[in-house]
Each structure stands twice: as structure tokens, then as C-alpha cells.
N, C-alpha and C positions, 0 to 999 in steps of 0.2 A: 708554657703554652699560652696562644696568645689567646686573652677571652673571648675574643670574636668567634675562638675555632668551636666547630660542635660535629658532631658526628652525622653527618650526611650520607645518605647511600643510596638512594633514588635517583637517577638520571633528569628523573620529569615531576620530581617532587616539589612544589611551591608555599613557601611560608608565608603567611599573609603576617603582615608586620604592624599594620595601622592598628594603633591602641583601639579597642572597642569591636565590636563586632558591623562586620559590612553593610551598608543597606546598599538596597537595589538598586539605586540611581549612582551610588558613589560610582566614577569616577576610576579604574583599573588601568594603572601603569605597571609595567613588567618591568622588573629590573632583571638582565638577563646576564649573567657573567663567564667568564672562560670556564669556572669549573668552582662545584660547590667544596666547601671545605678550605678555602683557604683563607687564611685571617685579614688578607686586604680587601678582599670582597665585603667579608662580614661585615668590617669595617664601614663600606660604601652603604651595606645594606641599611644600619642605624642610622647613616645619613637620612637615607632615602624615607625611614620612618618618620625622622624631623621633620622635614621638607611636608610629609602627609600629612601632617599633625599640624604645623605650620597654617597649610592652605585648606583643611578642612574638605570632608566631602570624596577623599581620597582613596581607595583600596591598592597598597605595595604589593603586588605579588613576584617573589623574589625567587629564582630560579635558574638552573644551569646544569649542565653534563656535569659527571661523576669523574669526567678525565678532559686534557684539555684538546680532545677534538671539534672540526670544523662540523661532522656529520652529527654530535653530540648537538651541537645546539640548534641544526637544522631540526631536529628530531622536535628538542623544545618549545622553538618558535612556530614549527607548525601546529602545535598544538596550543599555542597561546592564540596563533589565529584560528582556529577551532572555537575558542573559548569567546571569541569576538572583544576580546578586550581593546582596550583607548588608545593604548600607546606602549611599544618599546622599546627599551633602550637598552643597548646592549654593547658588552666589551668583546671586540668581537676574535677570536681562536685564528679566523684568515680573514683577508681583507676582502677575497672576490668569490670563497665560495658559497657565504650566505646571501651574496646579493639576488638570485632569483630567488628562494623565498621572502626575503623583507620584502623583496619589489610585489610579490605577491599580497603580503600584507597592506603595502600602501594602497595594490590596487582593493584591497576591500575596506579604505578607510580608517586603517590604524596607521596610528604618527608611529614614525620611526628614526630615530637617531640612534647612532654611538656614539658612546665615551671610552677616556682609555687606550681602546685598540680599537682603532677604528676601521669601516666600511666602505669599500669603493664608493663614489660619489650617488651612483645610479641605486644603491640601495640603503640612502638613507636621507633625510632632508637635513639633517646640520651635523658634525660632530665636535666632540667637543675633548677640547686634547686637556691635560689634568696641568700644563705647562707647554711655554713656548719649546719647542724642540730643539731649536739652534742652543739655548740656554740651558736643557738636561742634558745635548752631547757635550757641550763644553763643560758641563759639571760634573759627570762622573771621571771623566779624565782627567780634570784637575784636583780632583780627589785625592787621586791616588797621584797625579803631579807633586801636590804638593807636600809629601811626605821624604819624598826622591828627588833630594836635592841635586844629588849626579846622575838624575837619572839612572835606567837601567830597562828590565821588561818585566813585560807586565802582560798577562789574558783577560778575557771576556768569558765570564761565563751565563749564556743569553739563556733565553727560557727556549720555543720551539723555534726552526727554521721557519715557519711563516707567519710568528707574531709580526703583526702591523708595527708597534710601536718600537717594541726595543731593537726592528730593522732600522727604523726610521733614525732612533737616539745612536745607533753606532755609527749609523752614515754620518751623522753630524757631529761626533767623536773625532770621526776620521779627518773630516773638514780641518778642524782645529789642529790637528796632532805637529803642524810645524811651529806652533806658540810653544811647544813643549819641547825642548829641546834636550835630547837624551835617552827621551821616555820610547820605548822599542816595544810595539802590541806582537808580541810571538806567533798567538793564536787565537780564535773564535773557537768556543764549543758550545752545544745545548744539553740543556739537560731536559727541556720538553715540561718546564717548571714540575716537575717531581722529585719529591726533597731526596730519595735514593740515587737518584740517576745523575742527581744534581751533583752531590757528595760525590762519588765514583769520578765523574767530569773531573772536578775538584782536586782531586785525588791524582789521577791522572797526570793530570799539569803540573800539578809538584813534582812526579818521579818523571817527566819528560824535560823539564825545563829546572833543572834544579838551583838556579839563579835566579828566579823568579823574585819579584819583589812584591808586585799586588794581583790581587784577583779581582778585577770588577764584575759584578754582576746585577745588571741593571733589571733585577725582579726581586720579588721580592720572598720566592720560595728557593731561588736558588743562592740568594748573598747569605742566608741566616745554614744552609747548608753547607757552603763553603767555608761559613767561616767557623764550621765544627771539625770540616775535615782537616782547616788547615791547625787549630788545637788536639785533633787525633797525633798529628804526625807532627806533635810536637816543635811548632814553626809560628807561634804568637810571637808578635814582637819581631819577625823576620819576612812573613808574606802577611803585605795588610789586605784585608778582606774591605774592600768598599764599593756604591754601585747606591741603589735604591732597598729602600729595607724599612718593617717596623719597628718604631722605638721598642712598643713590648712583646717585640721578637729579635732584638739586637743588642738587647738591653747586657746579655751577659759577655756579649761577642764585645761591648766596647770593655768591660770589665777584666777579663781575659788578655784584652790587649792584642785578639783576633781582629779585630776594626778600628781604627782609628778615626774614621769619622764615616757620614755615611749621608745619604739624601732622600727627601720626599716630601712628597704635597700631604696634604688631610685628606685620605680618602674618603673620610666622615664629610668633607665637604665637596667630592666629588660627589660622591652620593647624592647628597643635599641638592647640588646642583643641577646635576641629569634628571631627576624628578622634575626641579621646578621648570626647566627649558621641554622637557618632554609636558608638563604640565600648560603652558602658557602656548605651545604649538595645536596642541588637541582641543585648548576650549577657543584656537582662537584670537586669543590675544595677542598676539606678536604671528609673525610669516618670516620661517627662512630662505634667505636669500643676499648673494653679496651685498656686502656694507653693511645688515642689517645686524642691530643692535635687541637683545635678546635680553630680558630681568631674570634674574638670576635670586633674586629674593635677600640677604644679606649678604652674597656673596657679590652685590655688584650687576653688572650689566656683562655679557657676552656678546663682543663687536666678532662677526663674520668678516673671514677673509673671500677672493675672487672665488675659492673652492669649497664656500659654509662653512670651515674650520676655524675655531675659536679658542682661545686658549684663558684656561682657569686663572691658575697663579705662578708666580716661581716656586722653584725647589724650594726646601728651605734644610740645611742641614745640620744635623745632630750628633754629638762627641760626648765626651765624658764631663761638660762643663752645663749640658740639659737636657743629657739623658733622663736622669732620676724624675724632672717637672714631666715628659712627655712620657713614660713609659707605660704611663696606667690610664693614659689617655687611648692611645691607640695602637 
């Protein structure tokens, strides 16, 4: 289990993460995520600590639905603007149905951006994507390209029907798939990132497609699921499991010989970085807005595209030759 994970079970429960106890004036950014309990979050959230601790002055209050619904985090966010807090930031469950509440927050003067999964344009002032998109569709297909030399098929196994993001990275999967010549996408399925449903999915597609050769699954509750069911039924070494995933949640899947290689950012540095852009909007220091170039604190500067979308860093991927360095990292 990955140490990020901890046992959450409040809907509207908030951990305040900045070392030290809050004073009055600090400073309250929300970091809001699709659903508590999952180790990429957590992950984001220790960013997010840094980032506090970093710029001083700061209170993380870190927060999110018990499941990955749109009406879950609406529930959240209204109660973060209840709370009159600075700023936040949030990965968003659907792209258009939190926008009248965030719109509501900005009209009461809280900064709001997404990361991650992002927000209709109208209900957020920048987002900020964890990678260029054109270059995560092209990566998880060549993923599992590059294992199948002759080609053959291969599924998707995505998290919900209305994640922002991983719509986003299959469209531009798709884009690409005539560089790949051979590779045959059978089917899309969701597993609605729940590691049961996800496994089932999983599952499924082996006994529907039984030439299968990979399962991509570009999340990261359903690649570390997948790649158990495809070791249940006995298929390591015949259907590779790859897509987006934690090192020390994948760690056993490249071991097993369930994965053979697999992709992600640092979400400890996503984290890091939605603080500091949600920080540098709220006091002020920077305005988003196309072209505009946003600090980011060590990670750089974030240049706006014509739509205020920014992009962190590339993928970077991980096999059996740096698993063992990354796997106690994150």
C-alpha cells in the first residue's frame, strides 16, 4: 500500500497540513481533489505542504468527496466558500458541472484554478495540466507500442466517463494511432477509478478479447488494478499492463512482469505547484491571462496558453531499470 493512502471517510473532512498551528491571518488555499483516499492525491497533498512551508504564512486545507462524484465536490466547495477561504484549487470529477459554484466563489473573491482534471474556462481563472496532452496521448500508446513489435490489440481502461483529462489523453491517443502501425484499440471501458470495478473491467476484457496483448490504463487507481487482475488470470508476461501509475504502487506489477513499463509526472510536484500559482494569484503577484507567465516556485515558470492552460512537465517513465530509486519516493 502506497504511504500516501490513509483511511478517509468524511465527505467534507479537511486536514490542515501546514507544519505548526494556523494563525489568523495565514493565508487558506484548499486543495480540492476527485476523491479522498487515493495515493496520487496524497501524494499532491505533501506537495502542497511544501509549497506552505516554502512561502510561509500559509494554511493547506486539503479536501474532497469519499467517491469520485461531480455533486461530491460541489457539496465541498460550497462549504469551503462558507468558510471564506483565499483560494482553490481543485482536480475537478466533470469539467462543466462545478462551474456555477466556483463561478460563485470567484464572485465572492476566492482565486480559483484547476489542476489535473480540469474546469470549463468560465469557472476557473488558469488551469494547470500536470503535462502537455498531445505528448501523454502519445505516451501511453507507445507504451504499450513499444512492447508489440507486430503489433496486435490492445484496451483502455479509463477512470469515469466525464473525467476532463483522461478524455482529453485518449483523444490524443487517437490522434497518433496511425504512427503505430498494427496496434488495434478493441475497446474503452471505465471503471469510475474504483479499484473493484476497475479489476472487474479488467477482467472482462481478458475473457472478451482473449488476444489481447495490453491494457492501458491512463489513471492511476485503475493500471495498479488491472495489473492484479491480469496476475489473477494468470496472463503476466502475455497482457502488459501500462498507462499512468505510482512507482510505490506499481512497484510489484513491474516485478511480476504484470507492467512492463509505465508513465507519470510527480504529483508531489503538482501539488507544490497548484499551491504556488493558486498562491501568487490570491496575493496578487502575477494575473492570469493568455501569454501570461505564472512562478511556479522551483518548478519554473507556467506560460498560459490563448485558453489559460499551462502545462507542468513531461511524463517521465518508469521500468524495472528505476523502479527500486522511485518507489519509496512516491
Amino acid at each position: 500500500m502506497s504511504i500516501f493512502k490513509k483511511a478517509l471517510t468524511t465527505a467534507t473532512i479537511a486536514t490542515t497540513l501546514f507544519a505548526g498551528a494556523a494563525q489568523a491571518d495565514d493565508m487558506r488555499i484548499a486543495l480540492v481533489v476527485k476523491a479522498l483516499g487515493i495515493g496520487f492525491f496524497e501524494a499532491a497533498a505533501k506537495g502542497a505542504e511544501e509549497a506552505a512551508a516554502e512561502l510561509g504564512g500559509v494554511e493547506i486545507i486539503y479536501t474532497g468527496p469519499t467517491d469520485t462524484t461531480a455533486e461530491g465536490q460541489i457539496e465541498v466547495i460550497n462549504s469551503l466558500i462558507a468558510q471564506q477561504v483565499d483560494a482553490i484549487a481543485v482536480s475537478a470529477n466533470d469539467t462543466d458541472a462545478l462551474v456555477p459554484t466556483l463561478k460563485k466563489a470567484m464572485q465572492r473573491g476566492i482565486t480559483v484554478i484547476s489542476w489535473d482534471s480540469g474546469v470549463a474556462e468560465d469557472g476557473r481563472q488558469l488551469h494547470l495540466n500536470p503535462s502537455s496532452n498531445p505528448l501523454i496521448g502519445n505516451m501511453i500508446i507507445k507504451l504499450a507500442a513499444d512492447h508489440m513489435p507486430d503489433g496486435g490489440d490492445v484496451a483502455v481502461l479509463s477512470a469515469t466517463t466525464t473525467s476532463t483529462n483522461q478524455n482529453i489523453w485518449i483523444e490524443e491517443m487517437t490522434k497518433v494511432l496511425p504512427n503505430y502501425p498494427g496496434v488495434n484499440v478493441v475497446a474503452t471501458v471505465y471503471g469510475d477509478d474504483l479499484a473493484d470495478k476497475s479489476y472487474r473491467e479488467a477482467t472482462g476484457l481478458m475473457q472478451t478479447y482473449p488476444d489481447l496483448k495490453a491494457i492501458i490504463a491512463p489513471t492511476s487507481v485503475g493500471i495498479v488494478a488491472a495489473a492484479q487482475a491480469v496476475v489473477d488470470a494468470g496472463k503476466a508476461g502475455q497482457v502488459n499492463v501500462t498507462g499512468l501509475g505510482l512507482p510505490s504502487e506499481m512497484a510489484g506489477a513491474i516485478e511480476s512482469g504484470a507492467s512492463k513499463s509505465f508513465a507519470i509526472w510527480n504529483p508531489i510536484d503538482l501539488g507544490y505547484s497548484a499551491t504556488m500559482l493558486a498562491h501568487a494569484l490570491a496575493t496578487g503577484e502575477a494575473e492570469a491571462g493568455p501569454g501570461a507567465e505564472i512562478p511556479m516556485g522551483r518548478m519554473g515558470t507556467l506560460m498560459l496558453d490563448e485558453n489559460t492552460n499551462g502545462a507542468m512537465a513531461d511524463p517521465f517513465v518508469y521500468d524495472a531499470s528505476n523502479i527500486d530509486e522511485f518507489k519509496s519516493i512516491f
